[in-house]
C-alpha positions as CSV (number, residue, x, y, z in Angstrom):
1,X,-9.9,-15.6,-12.7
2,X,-8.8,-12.0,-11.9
3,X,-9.5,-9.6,-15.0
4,X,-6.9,-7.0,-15.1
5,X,-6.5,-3.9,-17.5
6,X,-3.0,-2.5,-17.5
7,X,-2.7,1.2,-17.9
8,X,0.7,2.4,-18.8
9,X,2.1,4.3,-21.8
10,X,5.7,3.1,-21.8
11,X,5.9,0.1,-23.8
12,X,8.6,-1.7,-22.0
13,X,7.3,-1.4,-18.5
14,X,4.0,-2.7,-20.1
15,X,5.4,-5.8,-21.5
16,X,7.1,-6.5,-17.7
17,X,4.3,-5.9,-16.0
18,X,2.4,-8.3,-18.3
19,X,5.1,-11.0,-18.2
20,X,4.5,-10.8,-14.6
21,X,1.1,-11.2,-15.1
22,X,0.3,-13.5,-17.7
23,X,2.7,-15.9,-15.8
24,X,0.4,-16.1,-12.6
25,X,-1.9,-18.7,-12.3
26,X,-5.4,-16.9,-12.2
27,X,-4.9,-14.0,-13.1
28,X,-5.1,-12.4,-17.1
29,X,-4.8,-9.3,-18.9
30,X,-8.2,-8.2,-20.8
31,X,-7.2,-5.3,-22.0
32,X,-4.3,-2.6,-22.0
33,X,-4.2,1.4,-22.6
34,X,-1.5,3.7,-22.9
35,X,-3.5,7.1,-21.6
36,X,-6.0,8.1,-19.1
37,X,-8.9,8.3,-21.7
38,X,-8.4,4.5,-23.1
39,X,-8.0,3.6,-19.4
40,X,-11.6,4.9,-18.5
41,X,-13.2,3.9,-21.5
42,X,-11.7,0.3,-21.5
43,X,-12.9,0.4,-17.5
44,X,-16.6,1.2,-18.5
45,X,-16.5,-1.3,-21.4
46,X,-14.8,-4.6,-20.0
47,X,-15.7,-4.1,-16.2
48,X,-12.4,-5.6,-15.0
49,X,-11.9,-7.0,-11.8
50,X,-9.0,-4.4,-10.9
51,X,-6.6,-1.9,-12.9
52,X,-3.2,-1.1,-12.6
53,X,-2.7,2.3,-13.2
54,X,0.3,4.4,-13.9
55,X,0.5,8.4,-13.0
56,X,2.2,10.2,-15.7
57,X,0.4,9.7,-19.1
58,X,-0.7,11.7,-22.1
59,X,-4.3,13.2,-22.9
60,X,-5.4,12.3,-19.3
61,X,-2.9,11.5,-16.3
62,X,-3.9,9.0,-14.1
63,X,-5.3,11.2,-11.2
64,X,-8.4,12.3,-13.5
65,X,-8.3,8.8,-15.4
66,X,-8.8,7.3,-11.5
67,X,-11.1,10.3,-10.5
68,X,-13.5,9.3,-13.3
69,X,-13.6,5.6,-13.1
70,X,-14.5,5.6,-9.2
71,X,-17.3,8.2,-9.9
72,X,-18.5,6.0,-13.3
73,X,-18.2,2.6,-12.9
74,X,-16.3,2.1,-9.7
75,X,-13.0,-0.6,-9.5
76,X,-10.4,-1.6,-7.2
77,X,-7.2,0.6,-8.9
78,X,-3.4,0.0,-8.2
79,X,-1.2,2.9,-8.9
80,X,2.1,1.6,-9.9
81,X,4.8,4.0,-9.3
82,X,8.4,4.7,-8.9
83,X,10.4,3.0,-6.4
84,X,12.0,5.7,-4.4
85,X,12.1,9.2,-5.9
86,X,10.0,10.5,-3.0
87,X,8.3,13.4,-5.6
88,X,6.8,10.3,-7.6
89,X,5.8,8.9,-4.5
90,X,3.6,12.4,-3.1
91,X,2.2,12.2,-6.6
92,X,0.6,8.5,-5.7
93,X,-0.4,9.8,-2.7
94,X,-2.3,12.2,-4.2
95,X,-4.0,9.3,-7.1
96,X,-4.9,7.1,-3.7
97,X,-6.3,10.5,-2.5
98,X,-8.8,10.8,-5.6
99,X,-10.0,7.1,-5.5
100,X,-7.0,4.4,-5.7
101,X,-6.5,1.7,-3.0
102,X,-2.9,1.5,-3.0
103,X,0.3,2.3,-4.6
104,X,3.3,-0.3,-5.3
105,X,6.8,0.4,-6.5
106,X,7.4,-0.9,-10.1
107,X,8.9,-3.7,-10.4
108,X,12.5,-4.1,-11.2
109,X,13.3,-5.3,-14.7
110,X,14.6,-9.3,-14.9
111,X,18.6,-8.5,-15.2
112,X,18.1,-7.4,-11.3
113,X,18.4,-10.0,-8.1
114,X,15.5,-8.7,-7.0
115,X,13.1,-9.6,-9.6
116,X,11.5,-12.6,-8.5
117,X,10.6,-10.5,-4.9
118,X,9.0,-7.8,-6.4
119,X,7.2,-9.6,-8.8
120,X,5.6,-11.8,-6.7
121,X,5.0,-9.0,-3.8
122,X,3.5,-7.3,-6.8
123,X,1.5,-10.2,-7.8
124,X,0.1,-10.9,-3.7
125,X,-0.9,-7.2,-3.8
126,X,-2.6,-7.5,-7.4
127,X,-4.7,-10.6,-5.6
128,X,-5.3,-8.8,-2.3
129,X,-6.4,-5.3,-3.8
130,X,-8.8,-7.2,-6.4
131,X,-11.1,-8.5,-3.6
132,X,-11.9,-5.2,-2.7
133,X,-15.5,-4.0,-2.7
134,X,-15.2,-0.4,-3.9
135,X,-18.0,2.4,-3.8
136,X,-17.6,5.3,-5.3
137,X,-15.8,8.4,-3.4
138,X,-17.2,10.0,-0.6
139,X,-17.8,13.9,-0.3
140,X,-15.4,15.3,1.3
141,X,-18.3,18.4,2.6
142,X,-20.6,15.4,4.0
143,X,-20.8,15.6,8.0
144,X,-23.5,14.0,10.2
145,X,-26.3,16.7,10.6
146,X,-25.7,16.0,14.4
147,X,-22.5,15.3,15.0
148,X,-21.3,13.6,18.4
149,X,-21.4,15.4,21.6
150,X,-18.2,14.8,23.6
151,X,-18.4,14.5,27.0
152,X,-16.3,16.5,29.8
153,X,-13.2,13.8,30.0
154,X,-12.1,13.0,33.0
155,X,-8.7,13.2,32.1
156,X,-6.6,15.3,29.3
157,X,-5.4,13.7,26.6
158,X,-2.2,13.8,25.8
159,X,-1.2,11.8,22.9
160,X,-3.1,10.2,19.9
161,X,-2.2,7.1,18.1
162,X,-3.7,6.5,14.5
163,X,-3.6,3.1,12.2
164,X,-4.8,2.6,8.8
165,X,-4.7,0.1,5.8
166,X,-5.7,0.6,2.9
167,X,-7.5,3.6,1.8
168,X,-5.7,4.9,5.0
169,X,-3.6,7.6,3.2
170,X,-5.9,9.5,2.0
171,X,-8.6,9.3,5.3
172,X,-5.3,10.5,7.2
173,X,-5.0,13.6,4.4
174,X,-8.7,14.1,5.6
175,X,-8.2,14.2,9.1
176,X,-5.2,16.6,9.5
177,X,-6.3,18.9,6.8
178,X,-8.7,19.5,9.6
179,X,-6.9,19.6,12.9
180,X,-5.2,23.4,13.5
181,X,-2.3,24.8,13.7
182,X,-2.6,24.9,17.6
183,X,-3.8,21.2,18.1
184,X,-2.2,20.6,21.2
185,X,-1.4,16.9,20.7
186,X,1.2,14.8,19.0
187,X,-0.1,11.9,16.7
188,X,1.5,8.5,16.2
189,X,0.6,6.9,12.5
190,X,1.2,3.5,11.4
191,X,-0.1,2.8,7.8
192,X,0.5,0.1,6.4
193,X,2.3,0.9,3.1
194,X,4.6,-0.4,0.2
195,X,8.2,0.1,1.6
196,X,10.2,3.2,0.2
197,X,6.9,5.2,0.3
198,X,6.9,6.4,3.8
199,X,9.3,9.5,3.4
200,X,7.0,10.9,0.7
201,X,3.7,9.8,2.3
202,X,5.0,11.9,5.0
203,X,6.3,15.2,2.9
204,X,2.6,14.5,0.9
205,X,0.9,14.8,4.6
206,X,3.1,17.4,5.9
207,X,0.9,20.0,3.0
208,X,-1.9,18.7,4.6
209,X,-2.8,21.3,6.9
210,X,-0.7,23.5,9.1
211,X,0.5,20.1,11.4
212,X,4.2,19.0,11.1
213,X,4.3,15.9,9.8
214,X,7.7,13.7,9.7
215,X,8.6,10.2,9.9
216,X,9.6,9.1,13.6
217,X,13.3,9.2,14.6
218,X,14.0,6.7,17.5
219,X,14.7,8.8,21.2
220,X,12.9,11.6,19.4
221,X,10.9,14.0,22.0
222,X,7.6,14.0,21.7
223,X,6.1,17.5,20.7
224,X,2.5,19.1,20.4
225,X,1.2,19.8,16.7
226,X,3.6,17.0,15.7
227,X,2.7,14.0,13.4
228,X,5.0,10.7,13.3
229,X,5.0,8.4,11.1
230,X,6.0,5.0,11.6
231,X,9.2,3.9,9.4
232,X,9.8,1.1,6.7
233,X,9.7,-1.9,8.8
234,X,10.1,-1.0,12.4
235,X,7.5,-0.6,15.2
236,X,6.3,2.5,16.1
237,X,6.0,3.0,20.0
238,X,6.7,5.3,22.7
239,X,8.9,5.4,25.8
240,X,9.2,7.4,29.3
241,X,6.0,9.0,28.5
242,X,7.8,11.1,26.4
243,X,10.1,9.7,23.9
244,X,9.7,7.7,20.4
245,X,10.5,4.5,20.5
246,X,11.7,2.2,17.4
247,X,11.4,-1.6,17.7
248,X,12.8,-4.7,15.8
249,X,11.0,-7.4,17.3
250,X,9.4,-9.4,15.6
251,X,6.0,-9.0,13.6
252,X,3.0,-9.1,14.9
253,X,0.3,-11.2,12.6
254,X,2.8,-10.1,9.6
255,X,3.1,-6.6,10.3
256,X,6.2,-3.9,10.8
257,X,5.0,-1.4,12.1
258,X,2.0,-2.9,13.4
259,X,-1.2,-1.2,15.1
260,X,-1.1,-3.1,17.9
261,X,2.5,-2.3,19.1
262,X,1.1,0.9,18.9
263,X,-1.9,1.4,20.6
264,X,-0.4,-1.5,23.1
265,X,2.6,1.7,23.5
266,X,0.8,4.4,24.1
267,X,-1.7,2.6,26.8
268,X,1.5,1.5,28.8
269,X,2.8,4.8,28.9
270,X,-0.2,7.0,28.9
271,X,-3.0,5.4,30.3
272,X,-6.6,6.8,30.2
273,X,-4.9,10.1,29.0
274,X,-4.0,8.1,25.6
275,X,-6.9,8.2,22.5
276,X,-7.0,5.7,20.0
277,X,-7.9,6.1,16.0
278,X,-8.2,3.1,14.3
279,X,-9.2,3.9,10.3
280,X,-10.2,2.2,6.9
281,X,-7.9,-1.2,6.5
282,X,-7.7,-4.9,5.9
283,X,-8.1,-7.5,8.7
284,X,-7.5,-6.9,12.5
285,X,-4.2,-5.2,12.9
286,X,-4.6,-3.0,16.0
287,X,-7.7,-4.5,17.9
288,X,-5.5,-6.2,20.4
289,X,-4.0,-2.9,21.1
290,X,-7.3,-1.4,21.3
291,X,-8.1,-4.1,24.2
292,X,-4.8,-2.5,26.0
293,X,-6.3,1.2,25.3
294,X,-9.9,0.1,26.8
295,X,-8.2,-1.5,29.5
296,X,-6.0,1.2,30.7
297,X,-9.4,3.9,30.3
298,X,-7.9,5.6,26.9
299,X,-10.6,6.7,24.4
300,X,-11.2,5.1,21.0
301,X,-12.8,6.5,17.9
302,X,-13.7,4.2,15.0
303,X,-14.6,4.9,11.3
304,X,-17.7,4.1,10.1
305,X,-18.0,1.3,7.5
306,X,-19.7,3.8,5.2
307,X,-16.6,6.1,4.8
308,X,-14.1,2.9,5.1
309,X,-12.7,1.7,2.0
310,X,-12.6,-1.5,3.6
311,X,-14.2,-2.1,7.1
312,X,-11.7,-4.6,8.1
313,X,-9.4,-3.2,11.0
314,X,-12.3,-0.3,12.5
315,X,-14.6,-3.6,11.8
316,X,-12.8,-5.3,14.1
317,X,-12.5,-3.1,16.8
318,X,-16.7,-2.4,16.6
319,X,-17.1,-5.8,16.9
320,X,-15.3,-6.5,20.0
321,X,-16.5,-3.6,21.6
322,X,-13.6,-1.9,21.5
323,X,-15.6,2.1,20.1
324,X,-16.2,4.9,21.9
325,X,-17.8,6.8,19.1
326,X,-18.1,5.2,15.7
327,X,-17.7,8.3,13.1
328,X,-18.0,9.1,9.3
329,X,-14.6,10.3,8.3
330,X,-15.9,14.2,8.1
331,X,-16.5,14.0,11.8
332,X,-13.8,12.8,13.3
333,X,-10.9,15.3,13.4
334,X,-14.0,17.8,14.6
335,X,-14.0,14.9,18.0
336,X,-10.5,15.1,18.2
337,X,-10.6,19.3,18.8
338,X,-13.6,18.5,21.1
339,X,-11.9,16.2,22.9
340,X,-8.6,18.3,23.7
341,X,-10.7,21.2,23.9
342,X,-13.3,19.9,26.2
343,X,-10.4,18.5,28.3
344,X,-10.7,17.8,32.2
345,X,-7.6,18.3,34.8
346,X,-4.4,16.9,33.9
């Protein structure tokens, strides 16, 4: 049985989201708050199983309300948020950048067509999330005391693809706060994310760090400093060396975008000048791509299962041998600058 508190100070959405609940098999609602504060003390006193947490609340907002429980008694949160009002959206970014594993669009009421979808995707991510093995948040001043030398490469890169699950967004916020203005690469992202998030996931990056960060545009040039992200169900790719490239085909193991038709892209195109990122995520999207990457002599960098949220997808790729270096989150944009710094002929 899957204990759940609801946190959420509007009465009506509460009772939905309870309907929706309640009428699962396996799953029950142990307790309910309409602030931050009853959220964190209900956390600490009935040690749910996961909490669904809205943002905007009085006498504690859900950042700090999330912020506290994964620092006292540390649970798998959902942030529950607006569907498409992309301001609502940078604000979950920012909750799953404090502690939360993932953020959902509210459901839509029972009057609309689309109810029985979105309650029962918000039901399959409510099971998924709950399985979660959280620890509590890592510092983001933690480094290793003796961080990875890079070697001379052989070969300059010239592109770098990233995929993430969940916790992805906010290891992603980690990495390009970090990378400078002059970064001489563009970056591919696939995250795997609750559709109609992706355009504020993006504007919530883009105030990252000093990187442009926008989300892909088929036949788009590729262009240094750049950051694109894949779109709401299409795969992210690249063409001619120099071009995005959008696909429809079909899913690959139940993704669009998926990490594999990524990393698969870029080793096609660029070869051993191509580096691969694979970050914190659920199951083993992108290790088949990886094999591509390792095949055609690209580099690969892996996060560490201590700074994953979950150690699925890097997990993966450690396992089949797939990592160059095999970093805590704090180290790895510092090996990207090495690596296009330390750069060998093109």
């Amino acid at each position: 049985m899957i204990r759940i508190v609801l946190v959420e100070d509007s009465l009506t959405v509460r009772a939905l989201l309870r309907e929706i609940v309640v009428g699962e098999p396996g799953m029950i609602v142990v307790g309910e708050a309409g602030n931050g504060i009853e959220a964190v003390e209900l956390t600490r006193t009935l040690r749910p199983d996961l909490v669904v947490m809205d943002i905007a609340m009085p006498r504690m907002d859900g950042f700090e309300a999330t912020r506290r429980i994964m620092v006292e008694v540390p649970t798998p949160i959902v942030i529950v948020s607006a569907r498409y009002d992309v301001r609502d959206v940078e604000v979950s970014m920012h909750a799953l950048r404090v502690g939360a594993l993932t953020a959902v669009p509210k459901p839509r009421g029972p009057l609309s067509p689309q109810f029985e979808t979105d309650a029962r995707e918000f039901v399959d991510m409510l099971r998924l999330m709950s399985q979660v093995k959280v620890v509590r948040r890592w510092s983001r001043e933690r480094r290793s005391t003796n961080p990875p030398v890079v070697n001379r490469p052989e070969v300059r890169p010239r592109v770098v693809a990233m995929a993430a699950s969940t916790g992805g967004p906010a290891a992603i916020h980690h990495i390009l706060s970090e990378l400078p203005a002059e970064f001489p690469l563009p970056i591919l992202v696939v995250q795997h994310i609750a559709q109609g998030f992706v355009g504020g996931f993006a504007s919530w990056l883009d105030a990252a760090g000093p990187l442009r960060v926008q989300v892909a545009s088929d036949g788009e040039p590729l262009a240094p400093a750049t950051v694109y992200i894949a779109p709401d169900d299409r795969h992210l790719g690249v063409a001619q060396r120099s071009r995005i490239a959008l696909a429809d085909a079909l899913p690959i193991q139940g993704f669009r975008p998926s990490a594999t038709h990524l990393f698969a892209s870029v080793a096609d195109q660029f070869g051993r000048a191509a580096v691969g990122v694979i970050l914190t995520g659920m199951g083993d999207d992108g290790c088949a791509g990886l094999a591509a990457v390792r095949r055609e002599g690209g580099r690969i960098l892996v996060q560490d299962e201590k700074t994953s949220v979950v150690f699925g997808m890097p997990g993966a790729a450690l396992q089949a041998g797939l990592s160059d270096w095999t970093l805590p989150l704090p180290d790895i944009a510092a090996v990207l600058r090495s690596l296009v710094t330390t750069g060998g002929p093109s």
